[in-house]
KEKE-3310 file (N, C-alpha, C; in steps of 0.2 Angstrom, whole numbers, plus 5000, padded with zeros to 4 digits):
npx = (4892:4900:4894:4893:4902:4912:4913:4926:4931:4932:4936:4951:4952:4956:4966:4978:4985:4994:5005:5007:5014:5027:5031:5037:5046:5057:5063:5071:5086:5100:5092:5090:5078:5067:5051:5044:5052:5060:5073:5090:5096:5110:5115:5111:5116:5119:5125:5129:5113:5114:5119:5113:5101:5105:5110:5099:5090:5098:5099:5088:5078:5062:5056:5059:5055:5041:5025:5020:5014:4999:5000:5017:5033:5035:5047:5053:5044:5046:5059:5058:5048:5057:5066:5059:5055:5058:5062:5051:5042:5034:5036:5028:5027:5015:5008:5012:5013:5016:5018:5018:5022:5023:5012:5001:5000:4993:4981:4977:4972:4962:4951:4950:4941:4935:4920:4911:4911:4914:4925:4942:4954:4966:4983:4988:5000:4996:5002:5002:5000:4994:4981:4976:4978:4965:4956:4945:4935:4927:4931:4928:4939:4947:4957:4969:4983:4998:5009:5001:4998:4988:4985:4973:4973:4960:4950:4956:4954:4943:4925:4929:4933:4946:4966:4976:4996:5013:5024:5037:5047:5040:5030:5023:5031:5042:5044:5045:5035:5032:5035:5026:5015:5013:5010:4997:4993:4992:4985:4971:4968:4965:4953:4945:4943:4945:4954:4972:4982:5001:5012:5026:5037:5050:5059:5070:5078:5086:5101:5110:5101:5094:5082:5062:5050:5038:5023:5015:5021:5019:5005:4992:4989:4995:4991)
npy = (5240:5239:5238:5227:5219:5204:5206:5204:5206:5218:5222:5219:5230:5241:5249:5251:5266:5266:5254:5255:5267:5262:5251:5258:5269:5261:5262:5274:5283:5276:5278:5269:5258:5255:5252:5241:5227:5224:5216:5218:5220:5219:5211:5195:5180:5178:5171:5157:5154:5152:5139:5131:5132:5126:5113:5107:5106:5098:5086:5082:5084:5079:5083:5098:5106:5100:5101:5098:5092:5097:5102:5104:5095:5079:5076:5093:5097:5088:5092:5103:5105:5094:5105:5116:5108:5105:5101:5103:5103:5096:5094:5085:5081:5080:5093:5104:5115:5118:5135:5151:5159:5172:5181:5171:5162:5167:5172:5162:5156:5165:5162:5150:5151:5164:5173:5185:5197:5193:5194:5197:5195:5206:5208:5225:5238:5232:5219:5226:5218:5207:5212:5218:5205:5198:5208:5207:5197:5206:5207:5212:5222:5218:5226:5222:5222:5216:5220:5228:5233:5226:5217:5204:5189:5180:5187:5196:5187:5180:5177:5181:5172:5171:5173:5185:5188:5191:5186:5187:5201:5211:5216:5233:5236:5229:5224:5210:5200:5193:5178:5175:5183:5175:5163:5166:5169:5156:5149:5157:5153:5139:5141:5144:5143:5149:5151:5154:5164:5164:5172:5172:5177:5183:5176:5169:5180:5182:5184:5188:5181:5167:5161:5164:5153:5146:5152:5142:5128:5130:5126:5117:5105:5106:5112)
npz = (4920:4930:4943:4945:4946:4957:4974:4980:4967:4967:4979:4973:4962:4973:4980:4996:5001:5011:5010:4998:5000:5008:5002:4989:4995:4994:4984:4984:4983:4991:5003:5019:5022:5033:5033:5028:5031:5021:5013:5012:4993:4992:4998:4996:4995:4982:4974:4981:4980:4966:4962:4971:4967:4955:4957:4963:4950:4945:4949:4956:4945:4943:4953:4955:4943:4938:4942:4958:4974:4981:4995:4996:4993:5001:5008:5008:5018:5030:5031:5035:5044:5057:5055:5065:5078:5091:5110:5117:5108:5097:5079:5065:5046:5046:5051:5042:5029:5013:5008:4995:5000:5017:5017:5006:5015:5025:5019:5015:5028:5032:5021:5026:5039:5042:5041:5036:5045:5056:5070:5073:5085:5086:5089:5092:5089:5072:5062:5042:5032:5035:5039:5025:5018:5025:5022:5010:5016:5025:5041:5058:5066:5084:5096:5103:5118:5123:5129:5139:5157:5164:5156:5149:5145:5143:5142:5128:5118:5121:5112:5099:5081:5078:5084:5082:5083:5084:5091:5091:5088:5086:5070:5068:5077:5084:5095:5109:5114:5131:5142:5150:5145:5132:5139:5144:5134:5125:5134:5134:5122:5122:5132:5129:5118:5104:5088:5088:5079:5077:5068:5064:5058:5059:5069:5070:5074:5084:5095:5105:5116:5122:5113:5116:5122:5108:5106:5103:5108:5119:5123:5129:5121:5110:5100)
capx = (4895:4905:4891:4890:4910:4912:4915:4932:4936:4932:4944:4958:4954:4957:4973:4981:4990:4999:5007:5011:5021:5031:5036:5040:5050:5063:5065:5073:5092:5105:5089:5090:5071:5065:5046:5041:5052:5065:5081:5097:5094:5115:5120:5109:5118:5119:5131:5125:5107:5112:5123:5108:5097:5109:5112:5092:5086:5100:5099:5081:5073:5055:5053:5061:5051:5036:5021:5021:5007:4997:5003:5022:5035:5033:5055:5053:5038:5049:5062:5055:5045:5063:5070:5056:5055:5062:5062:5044:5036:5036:5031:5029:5027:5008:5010:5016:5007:5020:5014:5024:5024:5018:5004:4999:4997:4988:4977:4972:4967:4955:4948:4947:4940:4933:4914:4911:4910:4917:4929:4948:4956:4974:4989:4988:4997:4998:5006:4998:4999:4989:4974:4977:4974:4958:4951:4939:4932:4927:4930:4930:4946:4947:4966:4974:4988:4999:5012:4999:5001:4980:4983:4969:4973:4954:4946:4957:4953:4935:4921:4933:4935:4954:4968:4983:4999:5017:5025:5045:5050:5035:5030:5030:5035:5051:5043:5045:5029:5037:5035:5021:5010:5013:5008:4991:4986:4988:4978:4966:4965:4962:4949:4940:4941:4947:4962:4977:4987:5007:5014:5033:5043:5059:5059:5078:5083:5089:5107:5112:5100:5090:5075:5056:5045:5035:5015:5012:5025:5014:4997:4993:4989:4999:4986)
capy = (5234:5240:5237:5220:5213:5202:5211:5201:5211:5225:5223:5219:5237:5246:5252:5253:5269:5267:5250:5256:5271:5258:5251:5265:5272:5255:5265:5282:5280:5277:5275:5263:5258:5248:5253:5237:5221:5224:5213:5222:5216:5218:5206:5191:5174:5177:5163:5150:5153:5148:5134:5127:5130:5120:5106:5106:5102:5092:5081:5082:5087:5082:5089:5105:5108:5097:5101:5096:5090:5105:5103:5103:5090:5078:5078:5098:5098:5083:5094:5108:5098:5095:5111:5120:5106:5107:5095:5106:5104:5088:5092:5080:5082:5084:5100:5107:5116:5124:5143:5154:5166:5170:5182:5166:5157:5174:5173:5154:5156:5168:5157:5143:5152:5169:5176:5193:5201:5188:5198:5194:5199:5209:5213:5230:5239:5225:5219:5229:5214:5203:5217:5218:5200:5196:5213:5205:5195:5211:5206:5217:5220:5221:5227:5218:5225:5211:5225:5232:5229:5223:5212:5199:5183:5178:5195:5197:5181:5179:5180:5183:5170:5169:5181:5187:5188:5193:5187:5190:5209:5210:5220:5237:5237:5228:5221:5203:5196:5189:5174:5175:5184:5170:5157:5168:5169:5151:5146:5159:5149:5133:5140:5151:5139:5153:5150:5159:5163:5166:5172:5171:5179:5185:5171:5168:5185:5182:5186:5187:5180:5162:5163:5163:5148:5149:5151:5133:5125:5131:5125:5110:5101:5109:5113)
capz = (4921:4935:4948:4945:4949:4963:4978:4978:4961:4968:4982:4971:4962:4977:4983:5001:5001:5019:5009:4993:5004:5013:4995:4986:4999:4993:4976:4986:4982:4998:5009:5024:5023:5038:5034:5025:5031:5013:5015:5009:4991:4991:5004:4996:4994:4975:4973:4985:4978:4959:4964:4973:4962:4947:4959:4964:4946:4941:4956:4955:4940:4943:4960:4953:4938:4938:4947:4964:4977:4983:5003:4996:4994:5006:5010:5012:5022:5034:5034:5041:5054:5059:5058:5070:5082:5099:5116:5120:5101:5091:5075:5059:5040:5042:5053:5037:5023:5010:5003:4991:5008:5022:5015:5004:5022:5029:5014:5017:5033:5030:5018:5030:5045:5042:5036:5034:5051:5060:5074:5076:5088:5083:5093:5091:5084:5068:5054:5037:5025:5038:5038:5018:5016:5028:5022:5007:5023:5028:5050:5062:5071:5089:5096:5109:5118:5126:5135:5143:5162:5165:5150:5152:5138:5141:5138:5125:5112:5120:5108:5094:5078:5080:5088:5076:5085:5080:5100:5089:5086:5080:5066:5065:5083:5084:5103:5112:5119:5135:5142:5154:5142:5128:5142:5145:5126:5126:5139:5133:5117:5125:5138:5124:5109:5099:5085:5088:5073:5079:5064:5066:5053:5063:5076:5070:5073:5091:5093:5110:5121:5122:5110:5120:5120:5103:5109:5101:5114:5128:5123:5132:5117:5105:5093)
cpx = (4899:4901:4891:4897:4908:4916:4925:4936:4938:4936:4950:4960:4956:4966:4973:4986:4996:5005:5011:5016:5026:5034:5040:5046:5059:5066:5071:5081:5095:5100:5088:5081:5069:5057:5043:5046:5058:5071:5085:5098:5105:5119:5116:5115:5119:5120:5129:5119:5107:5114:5117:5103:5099:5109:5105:5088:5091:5102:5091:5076:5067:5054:5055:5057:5045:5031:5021:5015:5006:5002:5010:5026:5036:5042:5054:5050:5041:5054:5063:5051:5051:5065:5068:5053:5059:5061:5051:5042:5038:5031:5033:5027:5018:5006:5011:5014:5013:5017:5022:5025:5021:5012:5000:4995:4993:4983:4972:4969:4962:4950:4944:4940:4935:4926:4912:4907:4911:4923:4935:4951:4965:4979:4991:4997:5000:5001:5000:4996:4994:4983:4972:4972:4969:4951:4945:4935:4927:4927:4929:4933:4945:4955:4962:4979:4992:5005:5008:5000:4995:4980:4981:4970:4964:4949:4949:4952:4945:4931:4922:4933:4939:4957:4972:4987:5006:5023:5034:5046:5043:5033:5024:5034:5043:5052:5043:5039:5032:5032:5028:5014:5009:5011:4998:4988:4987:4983:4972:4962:4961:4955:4942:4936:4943:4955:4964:4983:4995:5012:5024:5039:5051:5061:5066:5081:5086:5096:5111:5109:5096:5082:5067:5053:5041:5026:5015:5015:5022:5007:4998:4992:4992:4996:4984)
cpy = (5234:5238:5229:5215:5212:5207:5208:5206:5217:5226:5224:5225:5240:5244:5253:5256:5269:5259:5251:5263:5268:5256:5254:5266:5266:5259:5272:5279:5283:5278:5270:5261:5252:5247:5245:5228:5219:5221:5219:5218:5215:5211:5198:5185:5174:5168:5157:5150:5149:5143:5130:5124:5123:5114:5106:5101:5099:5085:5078:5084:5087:5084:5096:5107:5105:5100:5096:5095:5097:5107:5103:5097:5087:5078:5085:5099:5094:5087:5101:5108:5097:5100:5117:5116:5106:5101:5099:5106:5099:5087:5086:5083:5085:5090:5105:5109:5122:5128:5144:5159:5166:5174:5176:5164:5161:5171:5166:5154:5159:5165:5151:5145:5158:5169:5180:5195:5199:5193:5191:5199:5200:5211:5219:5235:5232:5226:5222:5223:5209:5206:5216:5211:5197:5204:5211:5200:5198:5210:5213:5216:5223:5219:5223:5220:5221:5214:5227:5228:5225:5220:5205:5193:5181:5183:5199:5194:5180:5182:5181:5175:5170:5176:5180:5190:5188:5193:5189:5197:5208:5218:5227:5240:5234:5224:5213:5203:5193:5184:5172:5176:5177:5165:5159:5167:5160:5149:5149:5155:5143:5136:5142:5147:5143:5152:5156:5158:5169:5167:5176:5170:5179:5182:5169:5174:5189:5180:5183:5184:5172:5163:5161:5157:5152:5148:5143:5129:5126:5129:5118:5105:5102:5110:5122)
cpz = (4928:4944:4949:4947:4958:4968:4980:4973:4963:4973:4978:4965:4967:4978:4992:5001:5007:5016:5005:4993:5003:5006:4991:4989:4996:4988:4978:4984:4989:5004:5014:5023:5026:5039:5031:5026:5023:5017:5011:5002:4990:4993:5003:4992:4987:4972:4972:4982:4972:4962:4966:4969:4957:4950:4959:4957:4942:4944:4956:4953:4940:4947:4959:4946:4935:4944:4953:4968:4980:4992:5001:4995:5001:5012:5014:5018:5032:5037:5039:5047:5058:5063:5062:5076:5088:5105:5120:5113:5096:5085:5069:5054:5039:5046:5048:5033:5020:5006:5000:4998:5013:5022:5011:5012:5026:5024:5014:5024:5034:5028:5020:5035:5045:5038:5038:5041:5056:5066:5074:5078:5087:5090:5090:5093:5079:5063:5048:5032:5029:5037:5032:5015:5019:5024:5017:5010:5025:5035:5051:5067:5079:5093:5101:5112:5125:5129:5138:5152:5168:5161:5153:5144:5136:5139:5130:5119:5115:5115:5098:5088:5078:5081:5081:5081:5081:5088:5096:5085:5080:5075:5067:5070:5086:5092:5102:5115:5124:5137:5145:5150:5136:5132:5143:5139:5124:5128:5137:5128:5116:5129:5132:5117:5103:5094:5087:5082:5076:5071:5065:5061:5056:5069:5077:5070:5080:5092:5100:5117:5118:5119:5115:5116:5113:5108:5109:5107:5119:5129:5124:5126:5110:5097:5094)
residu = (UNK:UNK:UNK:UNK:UNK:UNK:UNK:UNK:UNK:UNK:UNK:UNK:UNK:UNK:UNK:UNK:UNK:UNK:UNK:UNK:UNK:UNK:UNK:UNK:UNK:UNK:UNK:UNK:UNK:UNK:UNK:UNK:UNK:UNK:UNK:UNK:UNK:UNK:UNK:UNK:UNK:UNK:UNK:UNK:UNK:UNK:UNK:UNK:UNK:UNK:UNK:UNK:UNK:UNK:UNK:UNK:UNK:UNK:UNK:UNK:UNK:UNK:UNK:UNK:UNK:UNK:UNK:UNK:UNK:UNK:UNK:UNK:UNK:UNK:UNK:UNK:UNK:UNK:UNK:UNK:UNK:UNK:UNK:UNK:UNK:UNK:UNK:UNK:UNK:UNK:UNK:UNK:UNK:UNK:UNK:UNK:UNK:UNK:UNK:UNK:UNK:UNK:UNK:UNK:UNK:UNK:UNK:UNK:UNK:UNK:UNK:UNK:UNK:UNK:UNK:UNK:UNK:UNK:UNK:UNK:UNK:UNK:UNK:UNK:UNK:UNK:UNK:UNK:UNK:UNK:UNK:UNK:UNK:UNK:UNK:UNK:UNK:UNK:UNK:UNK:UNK:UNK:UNK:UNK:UNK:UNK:UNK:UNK:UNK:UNK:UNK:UNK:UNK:UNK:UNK:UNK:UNK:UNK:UNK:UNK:UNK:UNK:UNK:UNK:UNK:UNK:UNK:UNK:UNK:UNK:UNK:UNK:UNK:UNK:UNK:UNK:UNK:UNK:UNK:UNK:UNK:UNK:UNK:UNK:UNK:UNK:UNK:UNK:UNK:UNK:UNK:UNK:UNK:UNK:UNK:UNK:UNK:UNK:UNK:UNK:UNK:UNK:UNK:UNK:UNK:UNK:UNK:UNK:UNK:UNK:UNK:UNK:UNK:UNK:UNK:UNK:UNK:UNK:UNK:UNK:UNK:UNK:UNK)
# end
């Protein structure tokens, strides 16, 4: 019977040791572990989190507990069109597609975009959970290296089914994209036709200096 599962199931048997490392290591006691993206679970909002929650479904019980429209409610979705908008990016509520995470929204685009041997191309080195979730796809990855100092935007994303980028402290390197090359991998995306997926986890974790243009802000049509 074992021959006969969807190649799908048989993904979801296998294991990624280099992932279930980085988790484990959460388990060590009094380890600082910066291998996998772990908050400090000490320093969470406990508080504020119930609070919210109690006023959320006593405020609004059937959007708190009732199934909900698949794209999100359309307030949240409004409000976060909002809250990522700027005087260079005017988004709206249909911008918006709420997931339970940002592997979910890794995991749909694959879905949307990808068939099996398709190339995308990776800002190398890359995120492990992005690989993870395209890998029942099966693509083939071709790096990218957006420090380098011959970095070509159109050589990079040519030919490619879509690029994957991480332009804020990106993961596992902790690097900025600067501003010159995020105007390159636009343009390359425009000139190329290739999607570009900017996936921008730690985009709020600029402290002391004026956060970079996000890619999207740069591309002439904002798509």
């Amino acid at each position: 019977m074992h021959q006969h599962r969807a190649k799908y199931a048989q993904w979801l048997g296998e294991t990624n040791d280099i992932t279930r490392m980085f988790l484990a290591a959460s388990q060590i006691p009094d380890m600082i572990n910066m291998a996998g993206g772990l908050p400090e679970s000490s320093v969470y909002p406990t508080e504020d989190l119930a609070r919210i929650a109690q006023d959320a479904i006593a405020d609004h019980p059937g959007d708190a507990l009732d199934y909900g429209p698949i794209e999100g409610l359309p307030a949240l979705r409004q409000l976060i069109a909002d809250r990522f908008s700027n005087d260079d990016l005017n988004l709206t509520m249909e911008n918006v597609l709420v997931t339970s995470g940002g592997m979910q929204g890794l995991d749909l685009i694959g879905k949307a975009l990808l068939d099996q041997d398709d190339v995308i191309a990776c800002q190398s080195p890359s995120y492990l959970g992005a690989l993870d979730a395209w890998r029942p796809r099966q693509p083939q990855y071709r790096p990218f290296y957006p420090e380098a100092m011959d970095f070509n935007g159109f050589q990079s994303l040519e030919g490619a089914k879509f690029a994957y980028t991480v332009p804020n402290f990106s993961n596992p390197t902790g690097k900025l994209i600067d501003t010159a090359t995020r105007q390159s991998l636009a343009e390359a995306s425009e000139q190329t036709g290739t999607w570009l997926v900017e996936d921008d986890p730690y985009g709020t974790l600029y402290y002391d200096s004026k956060p970079l243009p996000r890619i999207l802000s740069l591309s002439a049509d904002d798509t």
